[in-house]
C-alpha positions in Angstrom: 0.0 0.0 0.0 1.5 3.3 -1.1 1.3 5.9 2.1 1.3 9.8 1.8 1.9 11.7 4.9 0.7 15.1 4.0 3.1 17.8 6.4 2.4 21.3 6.1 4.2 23.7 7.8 3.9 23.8 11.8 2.6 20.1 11.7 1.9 18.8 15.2 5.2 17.1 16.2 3.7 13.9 18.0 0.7 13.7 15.8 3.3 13.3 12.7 6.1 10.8 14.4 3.3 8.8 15.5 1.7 8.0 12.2 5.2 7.8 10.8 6.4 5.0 13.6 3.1 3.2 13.7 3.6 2.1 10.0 7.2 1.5 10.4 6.6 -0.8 13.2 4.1 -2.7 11.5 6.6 -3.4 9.2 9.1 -4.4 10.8 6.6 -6.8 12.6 5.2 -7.7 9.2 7.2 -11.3 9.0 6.6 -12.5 12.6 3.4 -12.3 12.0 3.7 -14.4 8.5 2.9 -11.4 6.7 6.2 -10.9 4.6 4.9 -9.7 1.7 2.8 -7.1 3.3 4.3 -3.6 3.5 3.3 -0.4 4.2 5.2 2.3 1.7 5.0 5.6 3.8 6.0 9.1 1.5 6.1 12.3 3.6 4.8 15.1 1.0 4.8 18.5 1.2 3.3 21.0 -0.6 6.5 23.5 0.1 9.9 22.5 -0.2 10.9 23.3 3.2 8.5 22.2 5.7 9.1 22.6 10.0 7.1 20.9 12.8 5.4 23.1 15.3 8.7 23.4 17.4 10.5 24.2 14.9 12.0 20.7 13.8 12.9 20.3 9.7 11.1 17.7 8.0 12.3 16.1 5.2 9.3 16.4 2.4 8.9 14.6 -1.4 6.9 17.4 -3.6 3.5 16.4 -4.0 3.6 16.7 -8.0 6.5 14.4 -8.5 5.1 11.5 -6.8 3.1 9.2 -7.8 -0.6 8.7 -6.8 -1.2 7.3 -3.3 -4.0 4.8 -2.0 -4.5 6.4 1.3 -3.0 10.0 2.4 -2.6 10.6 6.1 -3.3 14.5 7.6 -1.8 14.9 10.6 -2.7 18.0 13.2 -1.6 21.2 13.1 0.2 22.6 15.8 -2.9 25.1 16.2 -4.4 24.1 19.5 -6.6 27.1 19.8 -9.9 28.9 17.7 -7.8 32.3 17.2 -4.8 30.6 15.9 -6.1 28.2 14.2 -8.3 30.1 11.6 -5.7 32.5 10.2 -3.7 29.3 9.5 -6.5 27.6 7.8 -6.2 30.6 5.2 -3.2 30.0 4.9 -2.0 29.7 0.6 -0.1 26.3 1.3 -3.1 25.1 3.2 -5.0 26.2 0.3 -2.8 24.1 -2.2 -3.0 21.1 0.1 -6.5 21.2 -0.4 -6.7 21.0 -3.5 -3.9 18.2 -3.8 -6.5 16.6 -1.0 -9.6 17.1 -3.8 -7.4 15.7 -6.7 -6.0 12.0 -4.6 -9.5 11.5 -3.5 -10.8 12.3 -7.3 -8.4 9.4 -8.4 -9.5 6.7 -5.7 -7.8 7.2 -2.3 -8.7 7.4 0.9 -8.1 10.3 3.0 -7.6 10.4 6.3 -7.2 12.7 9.5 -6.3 12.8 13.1 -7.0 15.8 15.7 -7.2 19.4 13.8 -5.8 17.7 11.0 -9.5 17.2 10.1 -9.8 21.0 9.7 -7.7 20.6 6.4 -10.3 18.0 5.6 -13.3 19.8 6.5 -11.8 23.0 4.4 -11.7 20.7 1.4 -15.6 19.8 1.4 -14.5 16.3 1.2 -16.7 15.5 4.5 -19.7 17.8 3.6 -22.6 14.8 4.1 -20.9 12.5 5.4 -19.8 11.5 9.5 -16.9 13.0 11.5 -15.0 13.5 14.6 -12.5 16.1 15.5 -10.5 17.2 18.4 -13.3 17.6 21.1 -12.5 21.5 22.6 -12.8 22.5 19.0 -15.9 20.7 18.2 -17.9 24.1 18.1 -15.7 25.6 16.1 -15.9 22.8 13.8 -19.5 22.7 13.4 -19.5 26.6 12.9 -17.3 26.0 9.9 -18.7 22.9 8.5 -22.2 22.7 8.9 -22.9 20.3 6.2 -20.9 17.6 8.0 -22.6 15.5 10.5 -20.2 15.3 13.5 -19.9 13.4 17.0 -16.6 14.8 18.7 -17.4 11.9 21.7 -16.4 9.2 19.1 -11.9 8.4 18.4 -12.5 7.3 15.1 -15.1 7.2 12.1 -15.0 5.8 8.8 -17.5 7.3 6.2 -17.3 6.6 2.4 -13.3 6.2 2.0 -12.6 9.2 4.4 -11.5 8.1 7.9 -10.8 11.1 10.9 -10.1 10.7 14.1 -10.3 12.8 17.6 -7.9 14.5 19.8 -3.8 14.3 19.6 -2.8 10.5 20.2 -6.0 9.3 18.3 -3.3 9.5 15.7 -2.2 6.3 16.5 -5.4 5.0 17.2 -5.8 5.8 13.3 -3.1 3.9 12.3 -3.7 0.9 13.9 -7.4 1.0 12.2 -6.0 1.4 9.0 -2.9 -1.0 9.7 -6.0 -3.5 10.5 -7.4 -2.8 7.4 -4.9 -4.8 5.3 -4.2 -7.3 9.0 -6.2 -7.2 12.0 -3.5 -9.9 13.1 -0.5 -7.3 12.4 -2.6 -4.6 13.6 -2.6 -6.4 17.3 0.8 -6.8 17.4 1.7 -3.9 16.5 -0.5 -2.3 19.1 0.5 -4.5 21.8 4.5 -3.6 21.0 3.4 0.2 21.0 1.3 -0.9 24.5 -1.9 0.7 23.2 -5.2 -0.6 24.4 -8.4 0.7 22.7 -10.4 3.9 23.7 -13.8 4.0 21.4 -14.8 7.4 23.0 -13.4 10.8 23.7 -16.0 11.1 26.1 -14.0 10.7 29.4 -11.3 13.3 28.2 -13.7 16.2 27.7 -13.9 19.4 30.1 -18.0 20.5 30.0 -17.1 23.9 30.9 -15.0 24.6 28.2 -17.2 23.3 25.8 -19.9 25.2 27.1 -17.4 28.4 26.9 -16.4 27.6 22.6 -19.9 27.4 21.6 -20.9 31.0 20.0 -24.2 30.6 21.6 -23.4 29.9 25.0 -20.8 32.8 24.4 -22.9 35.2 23.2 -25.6 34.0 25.9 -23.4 34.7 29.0 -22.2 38.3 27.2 -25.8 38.9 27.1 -26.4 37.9 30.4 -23.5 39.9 32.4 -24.4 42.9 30.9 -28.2 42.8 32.1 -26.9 42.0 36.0 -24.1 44.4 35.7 -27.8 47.0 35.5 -29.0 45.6 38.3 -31.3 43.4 37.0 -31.9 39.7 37.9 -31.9 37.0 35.5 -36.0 37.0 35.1 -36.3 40.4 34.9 -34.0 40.9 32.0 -35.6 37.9 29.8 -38.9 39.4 30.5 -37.1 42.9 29.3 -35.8 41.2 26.6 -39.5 39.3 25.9 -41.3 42.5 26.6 -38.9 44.7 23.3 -39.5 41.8 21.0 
């Protein structure tokens, strides 16, 4: 199976050595589990020439346009953790160009995948518009504000829809390989994840903070705005929605 690693400039450091080490583990243990033949041909592309991590590490990159066309393509995250970071980077022109190497792989057969705010990338390219997703849960509203055609459940690690795979926060990278490792061996797959001591987590659920949640969503944001300024007035909770109920 021919691999592309898609690294853009301040790719998430861990996000990117752990898609990278998965496969080459996996093929390493490829004969012991009397898989010889199977291999896993990873590429790191780039759309630029010179590509660095978010912490400032050079990664060697293959130019997109001189390789030749991958079955699968691998996005890992960005090293944008955070809404007002994140967006300018989104606009980004290489992101831009990634995009629409993204459109032209999947146009030609391959399956695209992404881990944490890697799925950004994917959600920017409309390949998920109608089709299931998860992202990295504290940027769940954030994601749904942007992509509102794509039907998403940040509680779930991983989700397969149509030949587009993403999958939740930071090291759900891994748990992304290993899914798609199991794809061609579920026997590899196990062995693999037992020598990279990885059990399995089907949810994100457990991880998530409410109250941060509850902060990122534009409407509870805009709710709490509206409601501070009515009690910094004097007025009690009732008495401003009845104000407010009153003007409409």
């Amino acid at each position: 199976m021919r691999i592309f690693v898609l690294a853009l400039n301040d790719v998430f450091d861990t996000g990117l050595a752990t898609i990278v080490d998965a496969f080459a583990t996996a093929n390493e243990l490829a004969s012991m589990a009397g898989l010889g033949s199977l291999h896993f041909e990873v590429t790191v592309v780039g759309v630029r020439r010179n590509v660095r991590t978010a912490q400032g590490l050079k990664v060697p990159v293959n130019p997109v346009d001189i390789c030749r066309a991958p079955d699968l393509v691998i996005i890992p995250a960005l090293g944008f953790k955070m809404p007002d970071t994140l967006q300018p980077a989104l606009a980004r022109p290489e992101d831009k160009e990634a995009i629409e190497a993204l459109r032209g792989w999947a146009a030609k057969g391959a399956i695209v995948a992404a881990a944490c705010i890697g799925t950004f990338v994917l959600g920017e390219s409309t390949l998920l518009d109608g089709k299931e997703a998860t992202t990295t849960w504290w940027l769940a509203p954030l994601f749904r504000q942007r992509y509102p055609k794509v039907r998403l459940d940040e509680s779930r690690i991983l989700v397969n829809s149509n030949r587009v795979v993403t999958a939740g926060a930071a090291l759900s990278h891994l748990d992304m390989a290993l899914w798609l490792i199991r794809r061609a061996s579920p026997k590899l797959a196990a062995l693999t994840a037992k020598y990279l001591l990885i059990d399995a987590r089907p949810s994100q659920t457990v991880y998530m903070i409410p109250s941060h949640l509850a902060h990122a969503d534009p409407v509870v944001e805009s709710f709490e705005h509206w409601a501070r300024g009515h009690l910094a007035k004097g007025f009690s909770l009732g008495e401003a929605a009845r104000a407010t109920a009153t003007s409409e």
